[in-house]
N, C-alpha and C positions, 0 to 999 in steps of 0.2 A: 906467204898467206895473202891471199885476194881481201880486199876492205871494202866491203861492199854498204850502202846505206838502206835503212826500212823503210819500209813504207809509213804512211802520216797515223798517227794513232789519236784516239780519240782523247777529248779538250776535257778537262776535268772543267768539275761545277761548284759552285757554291751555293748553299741553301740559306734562305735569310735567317738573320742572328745565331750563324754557327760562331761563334768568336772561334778564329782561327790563328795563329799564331807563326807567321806574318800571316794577314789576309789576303790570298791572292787568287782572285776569281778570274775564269778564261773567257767569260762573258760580262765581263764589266766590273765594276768597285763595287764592294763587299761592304757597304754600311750598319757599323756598329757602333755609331756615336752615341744610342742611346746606355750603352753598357758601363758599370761604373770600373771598366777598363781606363788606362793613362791612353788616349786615344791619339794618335800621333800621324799627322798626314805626312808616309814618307812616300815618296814616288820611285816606284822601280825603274831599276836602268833603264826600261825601255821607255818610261815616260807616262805608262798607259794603264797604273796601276795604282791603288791605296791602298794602305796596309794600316792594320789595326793591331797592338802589339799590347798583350794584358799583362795585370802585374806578374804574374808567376808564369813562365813556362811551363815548368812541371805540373802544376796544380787544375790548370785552363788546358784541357785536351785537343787536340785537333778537330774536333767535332762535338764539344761540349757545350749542352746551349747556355745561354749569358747569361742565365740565373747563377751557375756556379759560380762566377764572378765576384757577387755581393755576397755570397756564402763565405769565399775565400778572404773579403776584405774585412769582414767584422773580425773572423779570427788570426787576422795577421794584420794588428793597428799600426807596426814600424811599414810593413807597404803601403798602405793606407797615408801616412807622412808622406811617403815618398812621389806620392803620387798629385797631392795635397799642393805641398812647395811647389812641384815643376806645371801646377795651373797657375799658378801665382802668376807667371811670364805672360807678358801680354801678348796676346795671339799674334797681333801685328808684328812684333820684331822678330819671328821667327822669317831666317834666310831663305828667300825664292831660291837659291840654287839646292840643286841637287846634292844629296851628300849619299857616299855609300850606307849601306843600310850597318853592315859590321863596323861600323864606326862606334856607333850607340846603338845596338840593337834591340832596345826597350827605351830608346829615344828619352831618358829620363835626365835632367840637367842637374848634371854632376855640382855645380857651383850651389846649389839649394841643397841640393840631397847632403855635402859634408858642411853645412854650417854648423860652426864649432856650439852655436847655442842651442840646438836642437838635443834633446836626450833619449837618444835612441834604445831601445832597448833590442840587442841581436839575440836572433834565436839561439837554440844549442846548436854545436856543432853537428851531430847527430843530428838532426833536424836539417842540419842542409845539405850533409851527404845522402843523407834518405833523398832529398827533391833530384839531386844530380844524377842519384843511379836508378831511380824510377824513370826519370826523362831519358836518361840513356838505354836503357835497356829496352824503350817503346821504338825509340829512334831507331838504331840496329839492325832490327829487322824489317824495317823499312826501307832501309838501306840496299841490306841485301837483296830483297826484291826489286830495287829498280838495277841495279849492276846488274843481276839476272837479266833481265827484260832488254836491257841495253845490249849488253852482250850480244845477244841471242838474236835480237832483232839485224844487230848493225854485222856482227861477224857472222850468224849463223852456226856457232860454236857454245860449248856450254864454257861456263867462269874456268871451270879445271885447265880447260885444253889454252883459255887465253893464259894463262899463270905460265905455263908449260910452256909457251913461245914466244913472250914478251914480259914475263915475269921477270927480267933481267933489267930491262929497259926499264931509266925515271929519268926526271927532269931533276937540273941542280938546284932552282930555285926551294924545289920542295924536299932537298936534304934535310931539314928542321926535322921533321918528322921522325925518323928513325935518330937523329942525333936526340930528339929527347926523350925520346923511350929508352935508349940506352943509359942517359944519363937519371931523369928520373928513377928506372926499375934499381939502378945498383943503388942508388940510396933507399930506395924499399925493402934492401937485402941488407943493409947498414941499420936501421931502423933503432938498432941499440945504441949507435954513437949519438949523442945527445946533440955536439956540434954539429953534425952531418946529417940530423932527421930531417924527412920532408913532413912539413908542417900544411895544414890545411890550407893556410895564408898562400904559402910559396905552391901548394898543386892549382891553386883557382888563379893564381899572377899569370905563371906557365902557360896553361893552360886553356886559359880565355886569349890571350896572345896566338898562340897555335892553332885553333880557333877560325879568329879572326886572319891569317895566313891562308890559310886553305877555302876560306870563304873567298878571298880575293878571286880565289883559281875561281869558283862558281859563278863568280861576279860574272868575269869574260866568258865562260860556258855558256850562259844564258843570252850573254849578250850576241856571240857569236849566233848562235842558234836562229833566235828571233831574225838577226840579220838575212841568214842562207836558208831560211825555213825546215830550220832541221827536226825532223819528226821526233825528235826526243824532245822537244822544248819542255815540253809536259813535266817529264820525267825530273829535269835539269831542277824546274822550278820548284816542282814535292822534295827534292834532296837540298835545295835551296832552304825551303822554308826549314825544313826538322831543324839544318845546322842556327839558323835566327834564332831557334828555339831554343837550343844548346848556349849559342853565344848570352841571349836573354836570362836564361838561368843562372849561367856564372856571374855575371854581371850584379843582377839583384843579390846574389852571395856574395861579391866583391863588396857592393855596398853598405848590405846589413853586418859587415864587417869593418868597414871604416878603413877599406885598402881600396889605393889608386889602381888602375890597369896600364899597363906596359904601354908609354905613350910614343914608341918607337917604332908600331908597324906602320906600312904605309907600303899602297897597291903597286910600289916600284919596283917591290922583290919580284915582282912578276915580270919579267923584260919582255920587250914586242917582239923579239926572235918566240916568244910561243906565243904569242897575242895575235900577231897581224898574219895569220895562216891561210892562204889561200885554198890549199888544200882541205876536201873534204878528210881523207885519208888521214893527212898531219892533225887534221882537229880530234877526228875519234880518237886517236891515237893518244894525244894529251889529254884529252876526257876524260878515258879510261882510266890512264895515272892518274889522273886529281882524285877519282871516283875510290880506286884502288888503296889509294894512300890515305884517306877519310876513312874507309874500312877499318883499315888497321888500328889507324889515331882511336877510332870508336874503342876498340877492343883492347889498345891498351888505358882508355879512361877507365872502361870495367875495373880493369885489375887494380892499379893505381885509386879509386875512387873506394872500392871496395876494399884492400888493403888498408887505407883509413879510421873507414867503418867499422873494421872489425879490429883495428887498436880501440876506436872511441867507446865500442861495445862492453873490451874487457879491463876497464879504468873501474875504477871500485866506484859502486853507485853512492 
């Protein structure tokens, strides 16, 4: 099979005060300082970017104007706290350098947010797997449409026929993936062994970690792009942001839960034998698989998320 690239496609826009979730405009920084969003100057890899990250993922749309904002913070006064504390820090001592954005991606400082004197009150559980399968199930098919687009654009082939000739092919770095789907679903299937249940706690740890894994891969797809003018750059960054929004979600449910996140990942699982790719060829190629392998991850959050749900649904009210 010939690997061919597409041609340049056209630069997505931003409209003033869309509170976007990251905000990333292809004609400049997206100001939304006056929103009573946690407003967090992070700089995209490329340097040439501001992003504005609201309290909720799920709740602040992709194109929801910044009135929702204040709607959402009168009725959820534990984000509201959270957001409260992490002004508290004086602007100045935040670090000039650059940090990945899945590092924190609701940029919110952890060391305020758990002060043991603060009395948090956490929503229901049901309340936050409702936020994680609304936001996933928006993201999804967003998904799908840009791997279509890509696909199509760069091979000239629809998603079936790639599956059919390279469905075989993955990188080892991103083994996680299917290792935790296997091992999460069989504890979905256990669900009656009381020592072995997967607990809400332990699917948002998991799973904010995996996550942040696979964002690394985007990191360098974006970065790559920008570098070699790749006509997907577009595309790269709209799959970029939903997963920020994904990672942002669990995160705020990590918190309003009073649980640490996996402080173990780190962009090294990524090795420079797929980083430093000369080829256009080699790059779509590993693209594909990040693209691929995010797919699936999405679909098995569905199940895994919803599975949850519909234990917490049938507990005696």
């Amino acid at each position: 099979m010939e690997l061919t690239s597409a041609s340049r496609g056209d630069s997505s826009e931003c409209s003033a005060c869309q509170c976007r979730v990251p905000c990333d405009c292809g004609h400049g920084p997206l100001d939304c300082a006056h929103t009573v969003t946690q407003t967090a100057h992070v700089h995209a890899v490329d340097g040439s970017r501001r992003r504005t990250v609201p309290v909720s993922a799920a709740t602040v749309r992709h194109s929801t104007p910044c009135l929702h904002a204040f709607q959402y913070l009168f009725k959820h006064p534990s984000v509201f706290l959270f957001l409260f504390l992490s002004s508290l820090s004086p602007a100045m001592s935040a670090p000039t350098a650059r940090r990945s954005q899945w590092k924190n991606p609701c940029s919110i400082e952890h060391s305020q947010a758990f002060d043991g004197d603060v009395n948090m009150q956490a929503p229901p559980d049901a309340v936050i797997l409702n936020r994680i399968i609304t936001l996933n199930n928006r993201v999804r098919p967003e998904v799908d449409m840009k791997m279509d687009a890509f696909v199509r654009s760069t091979y000239h082939v629809d998603e079936s026929e790639m599956l059919r000739d390279w469905g075989h092919h993955n990188m080892s770095w991103l083994g996680f993936v299917r290792e935790t789907i296997a091992q999460v679903e069989a504890k979905l299937e256990a669900q009656d062994d009381v020592d072995g249940r997967l607990t809400l706690g332990d699917a948002l740890r998991i799973h904010f970690a995996d996550l942040q894994r696979l964002a690394i891969g985007f990191e360098q797809m974006t970065v790559d792009a920008a570098l070699y003018g790749d006509p997907n750059l577009d595309n790269f960054r709209s799959l970029q942001n939903g997963l920020m929004e994904l990672l942002c979600e669990l995160q705020i449910s990590l918190l309003e839960k009073r649980l640490t996140a996996d402080s173990s990942v780190t962009a090294d699982i990524m090795g420079q034998d797929v980083r430093d790719l000369d080829s256009s060829r080699e790059r779509n190629l590993r693209n594909w698989v990040i693209i691929r392998e995010y797919k699936v991850y999405l679909a098995h959050l569905h199940k895994v998320f919803g599975a949850l749900k519909a234990q917490q649904d049938a507990l005696p009210q």
